[in-house]
C-alpha positions, 0 to 999 in steps of 0.5 A, a space after each residue: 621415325 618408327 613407333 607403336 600406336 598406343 592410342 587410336 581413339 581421337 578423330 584422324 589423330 594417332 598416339 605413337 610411342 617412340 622408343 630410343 636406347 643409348 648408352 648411359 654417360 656415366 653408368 655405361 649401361 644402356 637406357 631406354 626411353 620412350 616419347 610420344 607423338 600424336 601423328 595426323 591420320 587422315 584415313 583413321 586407319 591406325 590400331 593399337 599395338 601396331 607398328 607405323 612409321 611417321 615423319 614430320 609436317 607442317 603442323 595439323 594443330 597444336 599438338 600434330 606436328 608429325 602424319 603417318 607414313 606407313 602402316 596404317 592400313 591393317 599390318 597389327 
């Protein structure tokens, strides 16, 4: 999945926000949410705003069931 880093500040840890559209059931219009995931990030490379790539693992912990893929090492 592709997302925006939104927060970078724990150890090894990265917040990213995925965002989807679909189209509304009823309204027809389309929506868009967003959900967020925190992803291992064992070179703590990721900076806010930018664009990475994540995939699921085996879980890191609690919360860290996703690790960063590409776009940790500086493309802002």
């Amino acid at each position: 999945m592709e997302g925006v880093v939104v927060s970078a500040k724990q150890n090894k840890t990265a917040i990213v926000r995925v965002e989807r559209t679909f189209t509304h059931p009823v309204m027809k219009k389309i929506v868009r949410r967003s959900k967020k995931y925190h992803a291992h990030d064992e070179a703590n490379a990721a900076v806010e705003g930018q664009t990475v790539t994540i995939q699921e693992c085996v879980p890191h912990s609690k919360l860290k069931r996703w690790e960063l893929v590409t776009g940790g090492e500086g493309d802002a």
